[in-house]
Backbone as CSV, one residue per row, in Angstrom:
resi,resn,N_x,N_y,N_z,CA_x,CA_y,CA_z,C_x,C_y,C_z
1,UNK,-21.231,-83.743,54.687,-20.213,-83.359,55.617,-18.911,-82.989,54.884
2,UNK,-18.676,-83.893,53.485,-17.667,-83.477,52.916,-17.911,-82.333,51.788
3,UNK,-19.374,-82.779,51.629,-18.934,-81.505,50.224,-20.253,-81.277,50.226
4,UNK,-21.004,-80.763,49.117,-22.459,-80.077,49.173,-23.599,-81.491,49.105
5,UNK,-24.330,-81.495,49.810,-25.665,-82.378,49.580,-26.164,-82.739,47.686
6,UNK,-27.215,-83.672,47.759,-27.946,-83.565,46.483,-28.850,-83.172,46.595
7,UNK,-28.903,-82.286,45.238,-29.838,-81.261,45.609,-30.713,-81.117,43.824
8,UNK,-32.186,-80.639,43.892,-32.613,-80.251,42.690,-32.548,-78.744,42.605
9,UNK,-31.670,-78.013,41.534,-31.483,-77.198,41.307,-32.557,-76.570,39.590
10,UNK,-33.224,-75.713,40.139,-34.094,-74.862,38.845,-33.677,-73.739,38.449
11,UNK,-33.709,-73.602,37.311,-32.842,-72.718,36.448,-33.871,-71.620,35.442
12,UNK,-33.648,-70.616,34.938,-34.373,-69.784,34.294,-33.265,-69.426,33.070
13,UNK,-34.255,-69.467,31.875,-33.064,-69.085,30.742,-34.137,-68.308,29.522
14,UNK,-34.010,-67.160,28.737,-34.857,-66.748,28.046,-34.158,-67.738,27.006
15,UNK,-35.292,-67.992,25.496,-34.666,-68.041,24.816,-34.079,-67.290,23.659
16,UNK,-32.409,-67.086,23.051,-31.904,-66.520,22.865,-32.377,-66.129,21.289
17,UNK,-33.573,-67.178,20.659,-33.602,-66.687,19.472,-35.138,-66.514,19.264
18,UNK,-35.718,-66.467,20.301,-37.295,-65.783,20.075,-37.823,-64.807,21.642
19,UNK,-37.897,-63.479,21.522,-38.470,-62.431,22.646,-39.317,-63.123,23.209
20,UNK,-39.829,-63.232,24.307,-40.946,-63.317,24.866,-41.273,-64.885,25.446
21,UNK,-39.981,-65.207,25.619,-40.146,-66.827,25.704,-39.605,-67.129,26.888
22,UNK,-39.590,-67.565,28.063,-38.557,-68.112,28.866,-38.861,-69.489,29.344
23,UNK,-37.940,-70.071,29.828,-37.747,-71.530,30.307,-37.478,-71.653,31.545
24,UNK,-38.000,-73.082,32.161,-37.497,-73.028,33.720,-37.172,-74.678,33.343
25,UNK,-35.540,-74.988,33.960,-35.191,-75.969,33.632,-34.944,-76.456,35.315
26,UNK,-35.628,-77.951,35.645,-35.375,-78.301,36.838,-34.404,-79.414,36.669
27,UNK,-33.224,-79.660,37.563,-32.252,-80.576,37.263,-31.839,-81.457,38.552
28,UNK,-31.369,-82.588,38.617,-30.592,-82.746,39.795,-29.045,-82.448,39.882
29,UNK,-28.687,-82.333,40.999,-27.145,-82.235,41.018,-26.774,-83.132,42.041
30,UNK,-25.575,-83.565,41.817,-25.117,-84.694,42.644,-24.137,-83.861,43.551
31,UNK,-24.208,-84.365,44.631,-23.313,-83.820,45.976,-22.201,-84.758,46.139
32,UNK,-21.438,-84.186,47.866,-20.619,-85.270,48.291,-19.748,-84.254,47.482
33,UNK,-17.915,-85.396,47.596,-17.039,-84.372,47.311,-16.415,-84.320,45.595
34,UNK,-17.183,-85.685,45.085,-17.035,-85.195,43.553,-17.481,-84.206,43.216
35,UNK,-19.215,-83.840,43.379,-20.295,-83.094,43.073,-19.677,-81.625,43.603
36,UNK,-18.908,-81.421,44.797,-18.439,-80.188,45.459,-17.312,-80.380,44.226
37,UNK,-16.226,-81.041,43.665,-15.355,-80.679,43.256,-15.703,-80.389,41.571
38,UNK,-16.613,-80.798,41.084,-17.451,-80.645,39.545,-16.654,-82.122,38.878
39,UNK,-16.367,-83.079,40.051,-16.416,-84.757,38.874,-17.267,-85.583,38.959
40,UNK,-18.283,-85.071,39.614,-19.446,-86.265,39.334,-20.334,-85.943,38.243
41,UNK,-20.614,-87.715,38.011,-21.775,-87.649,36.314,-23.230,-86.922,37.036
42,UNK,-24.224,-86.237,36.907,-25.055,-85.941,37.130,-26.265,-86.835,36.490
43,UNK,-27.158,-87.185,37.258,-28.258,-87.596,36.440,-28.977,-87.207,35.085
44,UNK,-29.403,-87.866,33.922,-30.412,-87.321,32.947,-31.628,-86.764,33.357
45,UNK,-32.023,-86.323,34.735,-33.048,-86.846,34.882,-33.340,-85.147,34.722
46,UNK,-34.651,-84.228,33.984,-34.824,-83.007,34.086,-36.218,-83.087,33.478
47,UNK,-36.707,-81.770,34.061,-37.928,-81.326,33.787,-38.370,-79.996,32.834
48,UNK,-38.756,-79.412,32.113,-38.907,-78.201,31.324,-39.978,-77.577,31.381
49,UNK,-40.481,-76.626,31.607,-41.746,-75.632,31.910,-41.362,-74.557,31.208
50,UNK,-42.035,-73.924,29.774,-41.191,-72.548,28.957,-43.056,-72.290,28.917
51,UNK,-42.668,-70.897,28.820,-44.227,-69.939,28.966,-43.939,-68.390,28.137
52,UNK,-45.051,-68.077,27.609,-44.919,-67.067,26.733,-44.926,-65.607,28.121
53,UNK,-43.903,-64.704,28.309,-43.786,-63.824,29.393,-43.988,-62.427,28.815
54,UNK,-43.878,-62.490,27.437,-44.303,-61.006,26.045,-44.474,-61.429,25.028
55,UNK,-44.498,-60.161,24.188,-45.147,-60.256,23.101,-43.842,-61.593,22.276
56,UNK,-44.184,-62.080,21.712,-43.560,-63.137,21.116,-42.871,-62.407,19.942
57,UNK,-41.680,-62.394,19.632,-40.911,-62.007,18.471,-40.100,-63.096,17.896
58,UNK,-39.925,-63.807,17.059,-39.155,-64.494,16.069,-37.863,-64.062,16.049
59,UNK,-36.450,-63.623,16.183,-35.790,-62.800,15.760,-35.172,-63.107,14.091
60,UNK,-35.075,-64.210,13.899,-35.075,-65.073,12.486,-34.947,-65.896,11.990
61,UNK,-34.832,-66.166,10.990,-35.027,-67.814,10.424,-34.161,-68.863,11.528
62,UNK,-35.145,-69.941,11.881,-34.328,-71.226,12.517,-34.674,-72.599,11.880
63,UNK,-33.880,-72.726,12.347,-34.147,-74.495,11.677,-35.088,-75.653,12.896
64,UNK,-34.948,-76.668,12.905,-36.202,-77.409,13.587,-34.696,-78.060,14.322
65,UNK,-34.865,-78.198,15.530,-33.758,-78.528,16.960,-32.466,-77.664,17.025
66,UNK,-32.608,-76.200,16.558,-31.818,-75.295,17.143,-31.917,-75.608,18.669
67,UNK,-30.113,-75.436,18.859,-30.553,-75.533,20.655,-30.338,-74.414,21.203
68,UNK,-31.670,-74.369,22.188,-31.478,-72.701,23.057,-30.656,-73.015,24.340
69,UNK,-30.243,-74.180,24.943,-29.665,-74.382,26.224,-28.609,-75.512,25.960
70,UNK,-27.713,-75.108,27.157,-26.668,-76.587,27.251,-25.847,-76.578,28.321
71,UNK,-26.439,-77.639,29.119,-25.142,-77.429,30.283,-23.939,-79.010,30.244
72,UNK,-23.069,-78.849,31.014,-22.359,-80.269,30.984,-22.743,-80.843,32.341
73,UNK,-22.997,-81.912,32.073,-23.684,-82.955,32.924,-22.603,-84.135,33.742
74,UNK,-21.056,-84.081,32.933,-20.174,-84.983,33.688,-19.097,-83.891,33.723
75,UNK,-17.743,-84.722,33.694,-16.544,-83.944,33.697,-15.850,-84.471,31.753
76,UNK,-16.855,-85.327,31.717,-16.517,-85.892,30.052,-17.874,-85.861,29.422
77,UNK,-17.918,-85.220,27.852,-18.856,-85.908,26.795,-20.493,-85.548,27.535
78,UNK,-20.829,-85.844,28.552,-22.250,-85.996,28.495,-22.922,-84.144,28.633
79,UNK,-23.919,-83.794,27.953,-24.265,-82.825,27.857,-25.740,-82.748,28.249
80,UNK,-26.971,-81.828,28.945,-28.206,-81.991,28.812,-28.646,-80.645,28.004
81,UNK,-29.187,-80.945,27.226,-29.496,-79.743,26.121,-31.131,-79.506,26.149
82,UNK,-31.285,-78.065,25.514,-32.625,-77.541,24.824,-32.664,-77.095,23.542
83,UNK,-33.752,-77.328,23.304,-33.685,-77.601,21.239,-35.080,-77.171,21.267
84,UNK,-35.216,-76.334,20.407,-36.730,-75.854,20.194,-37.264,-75.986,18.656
85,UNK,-38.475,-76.127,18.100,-38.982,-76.519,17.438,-40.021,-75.902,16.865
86,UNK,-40.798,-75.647,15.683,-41.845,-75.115,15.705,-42.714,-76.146,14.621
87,UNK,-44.427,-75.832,15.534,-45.382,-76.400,14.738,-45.791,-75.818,14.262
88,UNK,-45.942,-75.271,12.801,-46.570,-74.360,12.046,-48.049,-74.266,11.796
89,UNK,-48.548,-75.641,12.222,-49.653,-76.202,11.828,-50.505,-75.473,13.087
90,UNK,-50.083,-75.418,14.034,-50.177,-75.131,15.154,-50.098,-73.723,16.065
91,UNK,-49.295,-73.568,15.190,-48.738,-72.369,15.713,-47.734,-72.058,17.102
92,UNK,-47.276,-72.806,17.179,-47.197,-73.330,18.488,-45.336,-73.489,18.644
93,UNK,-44.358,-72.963,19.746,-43.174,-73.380,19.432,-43.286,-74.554,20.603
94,UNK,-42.277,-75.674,20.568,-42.319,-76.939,20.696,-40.629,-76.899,21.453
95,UNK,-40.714,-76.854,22.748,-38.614,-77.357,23.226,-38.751,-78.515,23.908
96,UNK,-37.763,-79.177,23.995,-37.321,-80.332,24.403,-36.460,-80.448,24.991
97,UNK,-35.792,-81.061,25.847,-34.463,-81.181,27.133,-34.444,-82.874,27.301
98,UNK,-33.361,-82.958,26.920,-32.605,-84.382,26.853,-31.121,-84.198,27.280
99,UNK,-30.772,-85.377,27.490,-29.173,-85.992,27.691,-28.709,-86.176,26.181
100,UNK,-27.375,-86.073,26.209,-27.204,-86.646,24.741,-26.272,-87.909,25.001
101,UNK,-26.017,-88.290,26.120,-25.051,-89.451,26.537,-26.270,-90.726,27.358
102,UNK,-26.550,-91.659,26.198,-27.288,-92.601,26.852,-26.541,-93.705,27.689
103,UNK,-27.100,-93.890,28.898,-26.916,-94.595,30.509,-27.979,-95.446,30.405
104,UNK,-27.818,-96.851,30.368,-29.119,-97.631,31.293,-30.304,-97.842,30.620
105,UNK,-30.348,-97.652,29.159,-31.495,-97.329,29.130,-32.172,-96.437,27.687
106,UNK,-33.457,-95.991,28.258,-33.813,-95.112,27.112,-33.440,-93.577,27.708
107,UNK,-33.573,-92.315,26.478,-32.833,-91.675,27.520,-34.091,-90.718,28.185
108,UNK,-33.280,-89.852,28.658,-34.888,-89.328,29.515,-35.017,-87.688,29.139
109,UNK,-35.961,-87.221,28.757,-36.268,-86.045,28.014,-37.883,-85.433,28.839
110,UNK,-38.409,-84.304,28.572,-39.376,-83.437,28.606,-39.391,-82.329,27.716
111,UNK,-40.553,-82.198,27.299,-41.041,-81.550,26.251,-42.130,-80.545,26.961
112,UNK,-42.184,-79.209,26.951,-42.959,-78.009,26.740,-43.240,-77.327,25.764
113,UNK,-44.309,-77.069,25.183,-44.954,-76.255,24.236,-45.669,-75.000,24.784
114,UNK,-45.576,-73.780,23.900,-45.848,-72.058,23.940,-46.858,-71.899,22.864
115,UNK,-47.985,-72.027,22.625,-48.521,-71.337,21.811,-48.109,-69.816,21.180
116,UNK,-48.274,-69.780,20.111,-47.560,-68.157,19.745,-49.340,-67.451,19.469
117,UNK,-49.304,-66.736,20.870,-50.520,-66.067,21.245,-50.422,-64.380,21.322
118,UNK,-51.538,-63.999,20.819,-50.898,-61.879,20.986,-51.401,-62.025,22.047
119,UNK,-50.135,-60.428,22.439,-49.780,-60.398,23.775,-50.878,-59.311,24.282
120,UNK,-51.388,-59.189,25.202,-52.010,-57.823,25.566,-51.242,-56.905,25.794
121,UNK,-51.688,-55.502,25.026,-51.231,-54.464,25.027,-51.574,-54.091,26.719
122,UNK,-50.442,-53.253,27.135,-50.492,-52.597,28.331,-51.682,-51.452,28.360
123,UNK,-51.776,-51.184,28.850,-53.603,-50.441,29.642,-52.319,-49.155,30.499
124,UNK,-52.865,-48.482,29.653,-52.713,-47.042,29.564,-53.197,-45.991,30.986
């Protein structure tokens, strides 16, 4: 009545340092009139789903927890991030979505993996 409900909000983000990659980040948001005014802490609580959408391109050298995402999660310090990874062994790129401000606890994260698979050529 005073300000916006709580609500789970899902998000889409390519990532910025490999083609063919995108992410769907599910989050909660806190309502009421902090949440309407942007001072409430938001929960850790998130989900990650990333899927190969093209041909997969590298654009160049990264290191192991480059982060491809980051939003702010309070009005202070707390951040929920994406950090991607690769298994070489595997072939496989590896992201992760965590809090970096631990609450209560252990903190709370999800992990999605992309195989780096060729893409089918388009049909002519």
């Amino acid at each position: 009545m005073l300000g916006p409900d709580n609500k789970i909000v899902v998000e889409a983000f390519d990532d910025p340092g490999v083609d063919g990659v995108a992410c769907y980040l599910s989050a909660a948001r806190t309502g009421g009139v902090k949440g309407g005014l942007g001072l409430a802490e938001d929960t850790s609580d998130a989900a990650l789903a990333c899927r190969q959408v093209g041909p997969i391109t590298i654009k160049g050298k990264f290191s192991a927890g480059d982060e491809v995402f980051s939003e702010k999660r309070s009005i202070l310090f707390k951040r929920l991030r994406v950090v991607r990874f690769l298994d070489q062994k595997r072939n496989t790129l590896v992201y992760l979505v965590y809090s970096d401000k631990l609450i209560d606890g252990s903190p709370k994260n999800s992990v999605s993996a992309v195989p780096i698979m060729q893409w089918p050529a388009a049909a002519k």
